[in-house]
N, C-alpha and C positions, 0 to 999 in steps of 0.2 A: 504493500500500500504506500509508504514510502516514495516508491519509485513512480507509483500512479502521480502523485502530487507535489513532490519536490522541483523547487523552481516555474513551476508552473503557475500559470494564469489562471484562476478558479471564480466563476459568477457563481451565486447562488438567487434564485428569484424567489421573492416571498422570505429571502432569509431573517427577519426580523418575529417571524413564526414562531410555534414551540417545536415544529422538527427542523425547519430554518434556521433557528437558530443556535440547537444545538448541532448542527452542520457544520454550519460554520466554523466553532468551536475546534470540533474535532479535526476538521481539515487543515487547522491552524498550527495543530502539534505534527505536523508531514511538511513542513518547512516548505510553504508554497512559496513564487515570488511574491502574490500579489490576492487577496479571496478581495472580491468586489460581494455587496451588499445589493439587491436593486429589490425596493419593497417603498409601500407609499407612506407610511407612517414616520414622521421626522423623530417624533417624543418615544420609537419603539428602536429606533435607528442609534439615539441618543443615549438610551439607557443601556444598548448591546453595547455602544463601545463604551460605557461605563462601566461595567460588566468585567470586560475583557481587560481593561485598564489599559485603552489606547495602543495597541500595536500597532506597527509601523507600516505594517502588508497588508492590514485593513483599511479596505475604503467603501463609502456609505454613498449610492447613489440614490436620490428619491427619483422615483417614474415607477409607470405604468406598463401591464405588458400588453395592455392593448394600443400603445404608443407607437408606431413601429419606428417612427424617428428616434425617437429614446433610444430604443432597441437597439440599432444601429451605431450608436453613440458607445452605449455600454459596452458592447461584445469586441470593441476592436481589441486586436489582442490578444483575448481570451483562448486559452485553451480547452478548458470544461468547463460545462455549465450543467446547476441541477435544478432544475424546476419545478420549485415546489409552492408558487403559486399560485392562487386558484379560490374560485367559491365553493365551498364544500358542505355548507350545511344544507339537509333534502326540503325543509320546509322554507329557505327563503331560497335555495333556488326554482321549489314549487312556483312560489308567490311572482318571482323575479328573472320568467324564464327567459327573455332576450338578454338580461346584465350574464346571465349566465353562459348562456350562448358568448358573448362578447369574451368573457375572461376565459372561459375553459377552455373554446373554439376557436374564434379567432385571436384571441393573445397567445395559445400554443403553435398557429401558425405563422405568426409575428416570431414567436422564439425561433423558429425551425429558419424561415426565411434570415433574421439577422446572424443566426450560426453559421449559415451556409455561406450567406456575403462576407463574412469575416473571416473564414477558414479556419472556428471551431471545430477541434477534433471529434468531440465527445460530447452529446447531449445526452442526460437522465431525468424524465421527467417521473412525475410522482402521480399515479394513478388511485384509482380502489376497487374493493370488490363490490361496488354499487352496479358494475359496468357488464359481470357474469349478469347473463339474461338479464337486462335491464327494466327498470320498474318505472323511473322516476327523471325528471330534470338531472338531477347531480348524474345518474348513470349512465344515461345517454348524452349529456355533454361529451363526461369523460373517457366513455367510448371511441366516440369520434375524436379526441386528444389525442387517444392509443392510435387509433386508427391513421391517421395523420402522421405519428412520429413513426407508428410499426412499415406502413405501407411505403413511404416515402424511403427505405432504405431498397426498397427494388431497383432503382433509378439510382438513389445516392450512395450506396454501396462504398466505391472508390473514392468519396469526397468526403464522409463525416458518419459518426456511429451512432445511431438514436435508439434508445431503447428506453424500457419502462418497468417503475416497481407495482406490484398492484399491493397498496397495502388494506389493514383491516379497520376498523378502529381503535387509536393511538390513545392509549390510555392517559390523560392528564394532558393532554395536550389543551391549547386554546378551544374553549365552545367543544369540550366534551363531556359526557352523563357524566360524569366523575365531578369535575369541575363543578356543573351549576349545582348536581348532590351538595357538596361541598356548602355551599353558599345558602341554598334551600336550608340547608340540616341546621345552619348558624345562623339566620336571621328568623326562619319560621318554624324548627322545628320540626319539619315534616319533609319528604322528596316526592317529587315527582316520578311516577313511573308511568310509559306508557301504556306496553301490551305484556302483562308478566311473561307470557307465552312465548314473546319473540327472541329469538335467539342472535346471538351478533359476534363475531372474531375479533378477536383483541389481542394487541402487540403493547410493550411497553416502546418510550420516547427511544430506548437503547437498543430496542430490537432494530425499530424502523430505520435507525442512521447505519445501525452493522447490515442491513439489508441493501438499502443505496450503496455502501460504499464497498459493499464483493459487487455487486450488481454492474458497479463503473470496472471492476478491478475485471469482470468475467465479460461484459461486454462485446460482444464481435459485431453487434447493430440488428435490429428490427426483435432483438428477445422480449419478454413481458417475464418479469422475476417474482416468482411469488412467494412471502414464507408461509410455512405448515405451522398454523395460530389454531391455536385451541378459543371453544367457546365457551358460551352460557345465556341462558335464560335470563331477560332484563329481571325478572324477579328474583334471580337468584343471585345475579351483580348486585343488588340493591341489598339484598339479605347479609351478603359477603360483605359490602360495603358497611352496613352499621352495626353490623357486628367486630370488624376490625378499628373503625375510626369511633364508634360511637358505644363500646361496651355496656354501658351502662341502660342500653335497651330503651333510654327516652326518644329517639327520633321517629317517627310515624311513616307509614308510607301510603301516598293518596295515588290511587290509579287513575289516570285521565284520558286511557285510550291513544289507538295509533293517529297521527299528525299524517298531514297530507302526504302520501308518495312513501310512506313508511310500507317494507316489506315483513314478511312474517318472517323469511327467514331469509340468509344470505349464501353465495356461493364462489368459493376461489375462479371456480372455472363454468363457463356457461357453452351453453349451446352457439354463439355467436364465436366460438373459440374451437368449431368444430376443425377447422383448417390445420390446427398447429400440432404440431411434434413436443412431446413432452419429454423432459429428461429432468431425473430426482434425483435429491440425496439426501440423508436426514433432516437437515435443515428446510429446505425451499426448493421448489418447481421452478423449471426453465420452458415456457411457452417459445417457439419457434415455428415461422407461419412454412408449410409446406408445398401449398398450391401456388402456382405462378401468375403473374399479370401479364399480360400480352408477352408471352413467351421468356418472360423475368425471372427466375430463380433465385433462390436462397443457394450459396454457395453451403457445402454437407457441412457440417458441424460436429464440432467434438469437445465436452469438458470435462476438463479433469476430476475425479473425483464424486463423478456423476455416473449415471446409467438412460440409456433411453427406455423410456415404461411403454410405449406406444401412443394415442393419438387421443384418448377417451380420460379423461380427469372426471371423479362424481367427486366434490369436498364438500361439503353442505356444512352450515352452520351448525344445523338440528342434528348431526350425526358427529360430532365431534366433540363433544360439551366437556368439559376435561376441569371441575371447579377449583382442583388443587393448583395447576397451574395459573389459572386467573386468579385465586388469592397472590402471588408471588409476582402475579402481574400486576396489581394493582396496591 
């Protein structure tokens, strides 16, 4: 890893985030030349290089990635870029389906295009598994992201490597269950649940950045990197939750039913993913698309430390529920 990021030039989009920003972090002990910051918030931007206590190879750009001038500006330079900006919560991009459309769609195509003009090596963008059979606004955005960065390496092969992590949800990160629990449990006493019933994959903030960065380390271009996350029942995160944080059994739990675009259950791998070659190893799945475009091929593949399992992935949320692990996650 080292050798991935030493001397190099490293953008992070959105790195002002909670897995943004502990990106960045990490990237910073691999002795880069230079981690660029591009995220819209100045007071998030301020307080990371408070944080970090000003180093020297940090620089904080404000803009937009649906800017494509910005864009341009930013990437010169650059060698990797990891983009992990984005709208990602399912009820306001329900509510807000063109802003979403704009950030997830066309600002992923603004990344690809400025990477391309500036002869970035290496693009990693940050996916989910909202995108396995899509349900919802956030899923179908980020589909088409995948779609966009996976597709485009038929043609850009020889020029630049783009590939994708699909993650699950990131425990403690900004605007997650955990988080507004957290805030519910200490102002009112009680949390919010939706559907007890429904089940969801979760990674801790340390999973998701050791996943990006084999992910840039094993890239060859057009992969979709998935790790193998255990689940649970939101009743039973909720359970786990005020039983570790709240012993003493006072916090309540009000159920309020599923929120627009909310699915019952989730899955690493969809029908939409019929095309791709799979290849495992304890850790995480390697999607690699195997059908061609006008006569475009995937050059064969091989990784170390892997096996090919063949072409059919079931990982369902509901068939994974594993609670010991999610206490350690959370």
């Amino acid at each position: 890893m080292v050798n991935e990021f030493i001397g190099k030039t490293i953008l992070v989009t959105g790195g002002t985030g909670s897995v943004g920003s502990e990106l960045v972090m990490q990237i910073l002990r691999f002795n880069p030349k230079q981690v660029r910051v591009l995220s819209r918030n100045e007071t998030r931007q301020y307080n990371l290089l408070e944080k970090l206590k000003y180093p020297k190879n940090l620089s904080m750009l404000i803009g937009d990635i649906r800017d494509r001038d910005r864009l341009q500006l930013a990437f010169k330079g650059v060698d990797v870029v990891f983009h992990t900006a984005a709208l990602k919560h399912v009820p306001f991009c329900e509510y807000n389906p063109s802003e979403a459309m704009k950030t997830n769609i066309i600002g992923s195509h603004n990344i690809i295009d400025a990477a391309l003009h500036n002869g970035v090596q290496k693009v990693i963008a940050i996916s989910t598994d909202k995108v396995a059979n899509p349900f919802n606004v956030l899923g179908v955005s980020k589909l088409m992201m995948e779609k966009l960065f996976i597709n485009s390496n038929f043609y850009l092969s020889d020029k630049i490597k783009l590939s994708c992590v699909r993650f699950g949800n990131v425990a403690w990160s900004d605007g997650s269950v955990l988080t507004m629990w957290k805030k519910q449990a200490e102002v009112g006493g009680k949390i919010k649940v939706t559907n007890k019933d429904a089940t969801r994959f979760f990674m801790s903030i340390q999973q998701s950045i050791k996943l990006i960065l084999k992910a840039s380390q094993l890239s060859q271009g057009g992969e979709i990197f998935i790790l193998k996350m255990p689940s649970a029942s939101m009743g039973d995160l909720a359970n786990i939750f005020i039983k570790k944080y709240y012993p003493r059994g006072n916090i309540k739990i009000k159920y309020i039913g599923d929120r627009a675009g909310d699915k019952l259950h989730e899955d690493l791998a969809g029908d939409n993913d019929w095309n791709k070659e799979i290849w495992s190893n304890k850790e995480m799945f390697v999607l690699v698309p195997t059908s061609s475009i006008h006569n475009l091929d995937f050059a064969p593949r091989f990784y170390d430390g892997f096996e090919k399992i063949g072409t059919d992935l079931k990982f369902s949320s509901s068939d994974n529920i594993n609670v010991k692990k999610i206490e350690k996650i959370i």
